[in-house]
N, C-alpha and C positions, 0 to 999 in steps of 0.2 A: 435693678437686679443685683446688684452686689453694694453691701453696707461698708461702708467706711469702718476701720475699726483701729485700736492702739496697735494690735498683730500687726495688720497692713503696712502702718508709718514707720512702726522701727524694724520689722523683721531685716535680716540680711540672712543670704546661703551662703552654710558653712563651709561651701567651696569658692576656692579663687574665682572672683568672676569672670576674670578676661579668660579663664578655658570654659566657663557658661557662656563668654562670648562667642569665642570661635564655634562651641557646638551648637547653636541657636543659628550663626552666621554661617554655616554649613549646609542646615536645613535650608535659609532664606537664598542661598547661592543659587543649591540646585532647582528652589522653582523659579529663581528670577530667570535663570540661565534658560528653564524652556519656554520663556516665552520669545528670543529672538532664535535659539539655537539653530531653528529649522527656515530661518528667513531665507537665507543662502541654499537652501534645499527645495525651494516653493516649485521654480522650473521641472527637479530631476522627480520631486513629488507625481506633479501632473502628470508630465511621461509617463512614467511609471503606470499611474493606477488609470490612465487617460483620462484627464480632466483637463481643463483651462486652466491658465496661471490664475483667473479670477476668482474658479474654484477652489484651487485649492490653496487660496488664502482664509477660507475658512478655516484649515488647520490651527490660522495663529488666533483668527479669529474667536471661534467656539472653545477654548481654549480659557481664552481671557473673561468671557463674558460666563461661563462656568464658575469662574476664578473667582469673580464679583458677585456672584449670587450667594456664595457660600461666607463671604467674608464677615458679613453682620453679625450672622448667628454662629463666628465662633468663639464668641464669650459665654454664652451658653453652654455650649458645646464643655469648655473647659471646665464651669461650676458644675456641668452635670457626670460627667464623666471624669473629674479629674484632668490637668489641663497636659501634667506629663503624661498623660496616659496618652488623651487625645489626640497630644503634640507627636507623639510613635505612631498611633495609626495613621494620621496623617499621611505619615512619611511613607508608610507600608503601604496604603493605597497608590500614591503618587506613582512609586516605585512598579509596584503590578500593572497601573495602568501604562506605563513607561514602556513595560516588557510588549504587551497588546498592542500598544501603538507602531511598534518596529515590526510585528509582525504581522502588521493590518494586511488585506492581500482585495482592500476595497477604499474607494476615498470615504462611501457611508462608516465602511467600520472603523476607518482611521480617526475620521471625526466623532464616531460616538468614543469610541478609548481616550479622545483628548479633552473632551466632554468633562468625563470619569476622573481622567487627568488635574484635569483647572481644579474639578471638586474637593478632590486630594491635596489640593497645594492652596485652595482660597484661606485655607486660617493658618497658612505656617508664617506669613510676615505680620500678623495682627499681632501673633498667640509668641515668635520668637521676638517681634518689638517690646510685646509689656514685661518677658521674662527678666531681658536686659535691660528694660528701667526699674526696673522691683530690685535688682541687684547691684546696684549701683546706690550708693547717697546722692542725691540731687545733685550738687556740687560738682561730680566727676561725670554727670550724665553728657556734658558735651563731648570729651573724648570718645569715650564709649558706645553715643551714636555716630560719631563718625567714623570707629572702627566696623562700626555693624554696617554703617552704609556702603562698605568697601565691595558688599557681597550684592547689594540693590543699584549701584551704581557700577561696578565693572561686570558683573554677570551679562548683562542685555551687551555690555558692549564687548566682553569675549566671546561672546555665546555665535556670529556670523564664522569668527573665525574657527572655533573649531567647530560646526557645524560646517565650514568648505570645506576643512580637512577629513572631517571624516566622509564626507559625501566623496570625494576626489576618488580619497585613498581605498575605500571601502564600499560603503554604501548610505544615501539619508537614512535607513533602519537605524544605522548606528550612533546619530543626533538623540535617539531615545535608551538604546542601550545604556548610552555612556551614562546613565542616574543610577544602572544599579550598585555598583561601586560606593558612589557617595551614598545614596540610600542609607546603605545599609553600616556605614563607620558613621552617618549621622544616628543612628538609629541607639547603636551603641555606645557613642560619646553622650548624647543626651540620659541614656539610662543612669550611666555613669555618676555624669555630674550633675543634672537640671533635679532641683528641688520644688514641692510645691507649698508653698507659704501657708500660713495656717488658716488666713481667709479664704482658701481655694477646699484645703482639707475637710473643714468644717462647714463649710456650703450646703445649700440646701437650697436650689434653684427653682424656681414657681413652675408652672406651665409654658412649655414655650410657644411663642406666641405666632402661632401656624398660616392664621391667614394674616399677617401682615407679610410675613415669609413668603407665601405664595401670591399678592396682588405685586412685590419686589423681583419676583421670578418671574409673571409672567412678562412683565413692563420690562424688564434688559432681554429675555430670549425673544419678543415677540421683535423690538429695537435692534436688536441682532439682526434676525431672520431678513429685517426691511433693508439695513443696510447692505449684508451680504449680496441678496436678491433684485434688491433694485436697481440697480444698473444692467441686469440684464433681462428684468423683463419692463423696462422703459418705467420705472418709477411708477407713478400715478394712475397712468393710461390702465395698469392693470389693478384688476377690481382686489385683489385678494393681499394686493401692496396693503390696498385703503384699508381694508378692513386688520393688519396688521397693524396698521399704526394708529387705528382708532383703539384696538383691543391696548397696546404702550400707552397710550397718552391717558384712557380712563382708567387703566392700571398705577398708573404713576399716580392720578389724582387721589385712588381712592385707599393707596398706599399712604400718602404722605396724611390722609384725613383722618384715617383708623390710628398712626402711630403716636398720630397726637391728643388721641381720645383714650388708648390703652394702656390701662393699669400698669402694664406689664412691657413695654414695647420692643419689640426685636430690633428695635434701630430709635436710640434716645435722641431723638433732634432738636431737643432741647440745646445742646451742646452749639448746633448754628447760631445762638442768642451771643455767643463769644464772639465779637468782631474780629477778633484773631483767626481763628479757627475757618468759619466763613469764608473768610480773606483766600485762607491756608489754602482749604479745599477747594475753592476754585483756580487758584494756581495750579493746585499738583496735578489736576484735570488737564488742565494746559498744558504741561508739563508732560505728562502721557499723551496727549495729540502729536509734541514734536519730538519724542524723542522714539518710540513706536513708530511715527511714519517715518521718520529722516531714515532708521534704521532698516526699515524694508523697503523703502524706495530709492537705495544707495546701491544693493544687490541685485534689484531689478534691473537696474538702468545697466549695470557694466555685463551684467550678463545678457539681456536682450539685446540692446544697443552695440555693445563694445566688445561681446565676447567672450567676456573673461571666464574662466573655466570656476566653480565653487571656491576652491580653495584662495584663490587671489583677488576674489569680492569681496571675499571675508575676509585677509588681510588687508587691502586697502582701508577698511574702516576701522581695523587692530588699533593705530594711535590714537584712538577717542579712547583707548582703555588707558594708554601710557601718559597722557592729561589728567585722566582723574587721578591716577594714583598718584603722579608727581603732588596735584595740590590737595591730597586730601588728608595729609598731616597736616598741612598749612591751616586748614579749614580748620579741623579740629583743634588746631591753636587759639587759633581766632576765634572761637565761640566763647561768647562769655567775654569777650575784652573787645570785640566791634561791634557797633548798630547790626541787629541782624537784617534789614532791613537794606543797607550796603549792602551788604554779601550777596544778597537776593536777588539785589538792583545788576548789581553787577554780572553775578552769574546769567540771570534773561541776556544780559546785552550780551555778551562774546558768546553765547548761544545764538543769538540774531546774526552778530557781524559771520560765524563763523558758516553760519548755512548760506547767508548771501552770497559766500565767496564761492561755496561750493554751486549754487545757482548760474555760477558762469562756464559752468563745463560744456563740452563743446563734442563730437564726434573724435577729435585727438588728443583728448583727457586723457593726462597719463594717471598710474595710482597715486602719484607725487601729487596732482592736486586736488587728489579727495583727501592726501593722509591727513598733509599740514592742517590743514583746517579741521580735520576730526579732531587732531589733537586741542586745537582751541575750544571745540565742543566740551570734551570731556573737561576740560578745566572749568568751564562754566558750569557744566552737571553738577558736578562737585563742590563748586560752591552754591547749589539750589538741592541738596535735596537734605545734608542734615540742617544749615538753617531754616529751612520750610519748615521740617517737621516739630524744629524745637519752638520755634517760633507759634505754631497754629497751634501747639497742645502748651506752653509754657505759661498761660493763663486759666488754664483749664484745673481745677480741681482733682485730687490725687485718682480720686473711684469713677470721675471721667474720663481715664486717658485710654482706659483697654477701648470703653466705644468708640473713643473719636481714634483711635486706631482704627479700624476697622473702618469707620468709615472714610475716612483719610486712605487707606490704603486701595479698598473700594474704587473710589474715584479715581484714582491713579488708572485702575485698569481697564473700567470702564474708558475715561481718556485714549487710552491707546487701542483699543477695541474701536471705536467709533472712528477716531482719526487713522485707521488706517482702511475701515470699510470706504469713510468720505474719501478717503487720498486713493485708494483704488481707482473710485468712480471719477476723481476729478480727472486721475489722467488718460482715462480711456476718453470721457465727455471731450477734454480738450485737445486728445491726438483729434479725434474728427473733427474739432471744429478749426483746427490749426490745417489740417490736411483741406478742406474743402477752400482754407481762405489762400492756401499756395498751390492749388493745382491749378489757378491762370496761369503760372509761370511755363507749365508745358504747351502750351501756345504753339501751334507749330507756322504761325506767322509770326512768332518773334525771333527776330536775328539770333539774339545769346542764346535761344531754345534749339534753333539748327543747326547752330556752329556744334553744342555740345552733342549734338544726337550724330553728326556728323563726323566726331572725333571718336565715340563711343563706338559706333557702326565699325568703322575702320580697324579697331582694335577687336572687336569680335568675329568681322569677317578674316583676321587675322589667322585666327583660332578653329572656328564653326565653318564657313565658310559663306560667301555671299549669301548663299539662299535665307540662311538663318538668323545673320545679323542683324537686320532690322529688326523682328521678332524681340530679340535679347538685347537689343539696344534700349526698346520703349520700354521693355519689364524692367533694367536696370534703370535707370531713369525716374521710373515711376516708383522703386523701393527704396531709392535715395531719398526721392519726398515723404515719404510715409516715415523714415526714418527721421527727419527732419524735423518735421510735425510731431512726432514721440518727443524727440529731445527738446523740444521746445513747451511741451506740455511737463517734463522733469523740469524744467528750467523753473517754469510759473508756480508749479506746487512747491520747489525750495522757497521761492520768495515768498510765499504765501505763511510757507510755515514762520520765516524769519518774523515778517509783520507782525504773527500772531507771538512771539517772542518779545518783542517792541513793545507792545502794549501792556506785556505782563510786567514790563519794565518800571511803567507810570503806575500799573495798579498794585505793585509793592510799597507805595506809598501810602496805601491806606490802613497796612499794619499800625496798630500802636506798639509803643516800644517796648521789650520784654526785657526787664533786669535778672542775668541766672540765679537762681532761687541757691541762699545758701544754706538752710536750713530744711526742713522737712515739711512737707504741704500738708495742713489741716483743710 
């Protein structure tokens, strides 16, 4: 779809780049930031429009998976419309859907404006990543994506905390207000400064390529729809599960069979032939599993379990931002003068060690030991997300990198879409099956089970009086074990995720090595 051409390799804009960084990194802030913003609002969500906490993590979910359907096709988008142009609408829909979303006054209409949402925001990290490698000489592109990553890596992780704050202080409405603001000074700095290269100007893009778009749509919404739904209409057992995930699986087939037959294809998979790349994208998949669930499963636990009110969920996990940004000059040093493959290595592992530690939390978890360890998190992020990327496209051909963009970013979201459907249902599946395997311990032929019921009674007929205390003794009793059982079902989904971190650790190793390009790529 787009020709190599001399324009391409030498152009540079006549503006400073690093203010075409910041206004690209402005756009990419504000959709990174709504995909956690409203994690710490998922509880005040439900309330609200009366839904389940399960429901209404489709907010974050349909959201994401909108996000990923639109992402392919928008290089397209760009040749065919103009990509500064596109890149403003973008931001304008985002923005409108943002306002819709706060004033949704239903969970169906909330989720279709977050729908609209994701749609608006799926081509603004593709379409501001190639901006800022087009602007930059190869040579300087490591700094550069490590200042761009500042907005893909700290966004998700300031986005709980001020999403408590504004949910505390105000209302969750205001998790979506707060985009018109940026909206609309990104809107303006991009008019400003962002240029369009002469191979964009001069473009002349084919037909685009419809139904590979739509067997790629229905395969992630139908994917969606099973993960969402299947845990609460028991997976399998029900008929319309099956037939959802038959409709994914021959979707997916007859996606990947037409894009490798068509002339023209909305998703060039040719680009998988790059052992780098391959590698890359199945990492940053991974990478979306732990960093999406760790994030909503951290706000969960202190507010169901523990209490804590929005705004102090969200600070607790605040130091996974003050870690990235500590090492993400360091990174940005480092690119181009370490094995990127180190970095990579390194970053999974204190991503691993740093959830395990938080896997030991307990019923008297203070915020001290979710921070320390978020902050180890964020240092590992940071060093996993601009060596990924430079690494998985840094073998790739010049008029390759917009798609493997795109589909690089894709799978990011996809990842976090799916790993937080599955980390939903693992810890509802394994509160019951943690609660069924510790409800022998209320035995009330075991001594420890009547001494306790016996001290509990006492304290209540305190209070209540005789008649009522045993009543309030065996409910208090029995909401200790259910609590129990929750926390022990957060305990095994941390470790689970850490393992899947561990492994990404050994499969950094099958990177080959990438030397930074100091010249310009034919």
């Amino acid at each position: 779809m787009e020709i190599e051409s001399p324009d391409r390799q030498q152009w540079r804009p006549s503006v400073n780049p690093w203010l075409i960084t910041f206004s690209v990194m402005l756009a990419t802030f504000m959709e990174v930031l709504d995909t956690t913003i409203v994690t710490v609002a998922v509880p005040h969500i439900a309330g609200s429009l009366s839904a389940s906490n399960d429901e209404a993590t489709w907010v974050l979910t349909s959201y994401l998976v909108s996000n990923a359907i639109v992402l392919p096709a928008s290089g397209w988008f760009s040749l065919y419309f103009g990509r500064k142009r596109f890149l403003i609408a973008c931001i304008a829909i985002f923005t409108l859907s943002s306002i819709a979303s706060g004033a949704a006054t239903s969970l169906g209409m909330l989720v279709a404006a977050r729908v609209l949402q994701g749609a608006g925001g799926g081509a603004l990290q593709p379409i501001s990543q190639a901006i800022l490698l087009e602007s930059f000489p190869p040579e300087k592109r490591g700094m550069a994506m490590a200042a761009f990553a500042l907005g893909v890596v700290v966004a998700p992780i300031a986005g709980p905390t001020l999403g408590g704050w504004l949910t505390d202080n105000y209302t969750w409405r205001w998790a979506f207000y707060i985009n018109i603001p940026i909206g609309i000074l990104a809107i303006m700095m991009i008019r400003a400064f962002v240029q369009d290269p002469p191979y964009i100007q001069n473009a002349r893009p084919k037909k685009i390529d419809l139904t590979g778009f739509g067997f790629m749509a229905i395969a992630l919404a139908a994917l969606q729809v099973v993960l969402d739904k299947g845990q609460q209409e028991n997976w399998f057992t029900s008929s319309w599960i099956r037939w959802f995930t038959i409709a994914s699986a021959v979707s997916l087939i007859l996606f990947i069979i037409w894009e490798l037959r068509a002339k023209e294809p909305i998703v060039h998979l040719n680009v998988f032939k790059d052992r780098n790349f391959a590698v890359g994208t199945f990492l940053i998949t991974l990478v979306g599993v732990a960093l999406y669930s760790a994030i909503t499963m951290i706000p969960l636990f202190l507010q169901a379990l523990l209490g804590y009110p929005a705004l102090q969920s969200g600070l607790a996990v605040s130091p996974r931002g003050a870690g990235a940004l500590l090492a993400m000059p360091l990174v940005g040093y480092l690119t181009g003068k370490v094995d990127f493959r180190k970095l990579i290595g390194i970053g999974f592992f204190l991503v691993a060690v740093s959830l395990w530690i938080i896997s030991g939390l307990t019923l008297q978890t203070s915020a001290w030991n979710i921070g320390w360890p978020s902050v180890l998190t964020g240092v590992g992020l940071a060093m996993l997300f601009v060596p990924l990327a430079t690494v998985a496209m840094g073998t790739l051909p010049q008029n390759e990198i917009g798609n493997a963009s795109g589909i690089f970013n894709l799978m990011r979201n996809v990842g976090g879409s799916v790993g937080i459907s599955i980390l939903v249902t693992y810890l509802a599946r394994h509160a019951q099956s943690n609660q069924m395997k510790m409800v022998y311990r209320l035995n009330p032929f075991s001594p420890a089970y009547r001494l306790q019921l016996h001290a509990v009674t006492n304290f209540f007929a305190s209070r209540f009086g005789a008649a009522q205390a045993p009543r309030l003794a065996r409910f208090s009793l029995y909401n200790s074990l259910l609590k129990q059982a929750q926390l022990l079902s957060f305990v095994q989904g941390f470790r689970l995720l850490s393992i899947v971190c561990l492994v990404c650790v050994a499969a950094a190793l099958l990177f080959k090595k990438v030397k930074p390009r100091k010249t310009p790529v034919h």
